[in-house]
C-alpha positions in Angstrom: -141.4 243.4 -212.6 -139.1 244.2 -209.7 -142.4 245.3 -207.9 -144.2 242.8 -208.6 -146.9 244.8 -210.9 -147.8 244.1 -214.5 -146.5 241.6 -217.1 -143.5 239.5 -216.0 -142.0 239.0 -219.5 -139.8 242.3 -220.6 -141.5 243.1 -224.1 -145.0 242.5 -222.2 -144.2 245.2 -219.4 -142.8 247.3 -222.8 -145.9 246.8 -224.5 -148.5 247.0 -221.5 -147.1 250.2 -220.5 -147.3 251.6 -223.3 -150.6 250.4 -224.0 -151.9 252.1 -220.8 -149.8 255.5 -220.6 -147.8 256.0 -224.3 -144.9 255.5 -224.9 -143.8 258.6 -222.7 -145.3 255.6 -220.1 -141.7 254.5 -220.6 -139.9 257.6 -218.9 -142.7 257.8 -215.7 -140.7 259.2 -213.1 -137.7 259.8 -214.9 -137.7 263.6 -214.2 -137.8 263.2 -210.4 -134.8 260.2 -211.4 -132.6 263.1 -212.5 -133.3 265.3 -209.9 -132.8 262.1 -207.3 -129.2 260.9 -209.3 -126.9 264.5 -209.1 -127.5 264.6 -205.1 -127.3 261.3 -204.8 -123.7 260.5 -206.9 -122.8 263.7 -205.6 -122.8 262.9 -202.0 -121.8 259.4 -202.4 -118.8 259.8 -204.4 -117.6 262.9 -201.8 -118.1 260.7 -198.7 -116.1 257.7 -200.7 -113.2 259.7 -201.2 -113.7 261.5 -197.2 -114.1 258.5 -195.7 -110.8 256.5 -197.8 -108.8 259.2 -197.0 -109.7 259.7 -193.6 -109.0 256.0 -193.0 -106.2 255.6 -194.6 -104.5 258.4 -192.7 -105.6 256.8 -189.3 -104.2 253.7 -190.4 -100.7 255.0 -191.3 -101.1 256.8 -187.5 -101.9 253.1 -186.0 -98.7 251.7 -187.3 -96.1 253.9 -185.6 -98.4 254.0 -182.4 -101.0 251.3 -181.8 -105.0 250.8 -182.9 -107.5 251.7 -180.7 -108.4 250.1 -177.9 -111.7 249.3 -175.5 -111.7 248.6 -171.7 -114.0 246.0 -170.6 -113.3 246.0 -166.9 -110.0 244.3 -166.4 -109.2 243.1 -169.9 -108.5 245.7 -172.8 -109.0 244.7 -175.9 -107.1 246.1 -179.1 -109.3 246.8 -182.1 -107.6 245.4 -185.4 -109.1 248.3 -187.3 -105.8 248.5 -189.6 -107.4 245.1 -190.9 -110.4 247.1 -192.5 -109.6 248.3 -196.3 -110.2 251.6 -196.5 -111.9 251.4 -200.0 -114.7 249.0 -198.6 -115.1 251.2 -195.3 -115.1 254.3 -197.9 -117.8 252.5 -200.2 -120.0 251.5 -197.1 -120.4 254.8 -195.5 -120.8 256.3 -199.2 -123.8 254.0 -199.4 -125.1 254.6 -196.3 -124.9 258.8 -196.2 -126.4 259.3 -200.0 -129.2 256.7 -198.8 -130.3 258.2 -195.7 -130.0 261.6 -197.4 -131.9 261.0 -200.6 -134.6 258.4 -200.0 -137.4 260.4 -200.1 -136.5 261.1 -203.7 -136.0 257.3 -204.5 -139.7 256.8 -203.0 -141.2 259.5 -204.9 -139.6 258.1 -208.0 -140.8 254.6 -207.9 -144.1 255.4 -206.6 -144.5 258.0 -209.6 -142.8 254.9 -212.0 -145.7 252.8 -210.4 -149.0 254.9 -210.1 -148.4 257.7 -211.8 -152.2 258.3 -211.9 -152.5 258.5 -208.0 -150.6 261.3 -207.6 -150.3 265.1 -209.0 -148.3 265.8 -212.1 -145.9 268.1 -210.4 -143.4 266.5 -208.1 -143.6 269.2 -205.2 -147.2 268.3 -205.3 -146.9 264.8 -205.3 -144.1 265.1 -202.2 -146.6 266.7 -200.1 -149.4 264.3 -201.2 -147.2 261.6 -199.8 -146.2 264.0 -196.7 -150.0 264.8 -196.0 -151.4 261.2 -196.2 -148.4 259.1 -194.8 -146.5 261.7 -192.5 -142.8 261.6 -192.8 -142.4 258.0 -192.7 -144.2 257.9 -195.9 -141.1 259.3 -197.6 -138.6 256.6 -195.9 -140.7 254.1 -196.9 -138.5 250.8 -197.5 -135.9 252.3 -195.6 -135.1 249.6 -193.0 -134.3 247.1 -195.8 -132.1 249.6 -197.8 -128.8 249.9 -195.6 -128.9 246.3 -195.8 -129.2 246.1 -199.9 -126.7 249.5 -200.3 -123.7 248.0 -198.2 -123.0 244.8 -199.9 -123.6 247.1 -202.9 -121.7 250.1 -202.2 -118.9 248.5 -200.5 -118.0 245.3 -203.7 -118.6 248.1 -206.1 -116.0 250.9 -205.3 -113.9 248.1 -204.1 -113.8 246.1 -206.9 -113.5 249.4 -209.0 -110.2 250.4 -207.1 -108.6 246.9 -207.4 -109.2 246.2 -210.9 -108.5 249.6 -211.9 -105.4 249.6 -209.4 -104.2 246.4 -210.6 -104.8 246.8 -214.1 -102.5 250.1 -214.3 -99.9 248.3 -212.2 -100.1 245.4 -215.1 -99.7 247.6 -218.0 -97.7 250.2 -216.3 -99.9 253.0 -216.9 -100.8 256.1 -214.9 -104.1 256.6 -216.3 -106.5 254.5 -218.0 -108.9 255.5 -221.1 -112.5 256.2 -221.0 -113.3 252.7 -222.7 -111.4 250.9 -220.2 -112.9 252.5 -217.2 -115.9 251.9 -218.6 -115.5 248.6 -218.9 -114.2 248.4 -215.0 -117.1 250.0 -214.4 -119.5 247.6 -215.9 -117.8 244.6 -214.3 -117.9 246.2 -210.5 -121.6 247.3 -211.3 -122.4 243.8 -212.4 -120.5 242.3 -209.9 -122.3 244.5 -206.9 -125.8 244.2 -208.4 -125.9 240.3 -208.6 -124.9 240.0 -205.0 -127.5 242.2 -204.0 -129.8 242.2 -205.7 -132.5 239.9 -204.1 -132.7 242.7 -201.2 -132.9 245.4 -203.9 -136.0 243.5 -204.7 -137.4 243.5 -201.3 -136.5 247.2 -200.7 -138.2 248.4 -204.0 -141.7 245.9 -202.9 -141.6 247.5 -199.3 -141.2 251.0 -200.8 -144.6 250.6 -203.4 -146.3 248.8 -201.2 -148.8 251.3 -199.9 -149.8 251.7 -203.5 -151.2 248.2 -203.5 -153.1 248.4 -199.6 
């Protein structure tokens, strides 16, 4: 639906997939999902914490000396970088690095999810396919649009994750929080992040298929 191929209604797509491929129709491309996800989290959630850290500590150094500064002929200017919030600086580049890293997975996945009949049933072979025919820009199809969908993404998520869950222990005085409530802090900055950008997820996802459909 996201694509724009097959039934528009969710039980129709349910029942026109499986109708066409089985019901294993309803798991195409969910092998090359988990290989695409560890990565993916992996290098996201390290750069987060890099990046935080790394920002916060150039922020504390800014307020006993001053922020940085550019020279444009006779006038300097003084960036207000201590303005920034490190968790929304942390969540953009995390965003941005697992993106640019693993998008060639993410466009083997959906075109697998798609057309699984145009390509081999092993996903090395299927790579290649992809590699032979379309050259490397074949495997960052869609990417253009993607920095543009992840940031708004990245960067409300992990900071609406930190601020509820920073605020919420401050509220109940607590040092650490349960599984079920982080779950549910999760939910809420997932939900949060995905409505606001979710009409260039669309976009990204058509651009990335769209050599299946000419």
């Amino acid at each position: 639906m996201v694509v724009g191929v097959g039934s528009k209604q969710i039980f129709g797509s349910f029942m026109e997939i499986m109708e066409h491929n089985g019901w294993q129709g309803l798991w195409a491309g969910n092998t090359i999902n988990m290989i695409r996800i560890i990565p993916t989290q992996a290098i996201e959630l390290d750069t987060f914490e890099c990046v935080k850290w790394s920002m916060t500590s150039a922020q504390e150094r800014w307020k006993e000396d001053s922020s940085p500064k550019i020279q444009l002929g006779g006038l300097t200017i003084e960036l207000p970088l201590h303005l920034l919030s490190p968790i929304a600086v942390g969540g953009a580049a995390a965003g941005i690095v697992s993106t640019l890293v693993c998008h060639p997975l993410e466009v083997l996945k959906d075109r697998l999810t798609v057309n699984r009949e145009a390509y081999p049933s092993s996903i090395a072979l299927a790579f290649n396919k992809i590699y032979r025919t379309e050259g490397v820009g074949g495997l960052y199809t869609g990417l253009c649009p993607t920095p543009v969908g992840i940031l708004p993404y990245s960067t409300c998520y992990y900071f609406m994750y930190e601020t509820i869950k920073t605020s919420y222990c401050r509220a109940h005085e607590k040092k650490s929080l349960s599984h079920p409530e982080l779950l549910i802090i999760g939910a809420l900055s997932s939900l949060t992040a995905s409505t606001i950008s979710f009409p260039l997820e669309v976009a990204r996802k058509r651009l990335m298929v769209g050599a299946l459909r000419g």
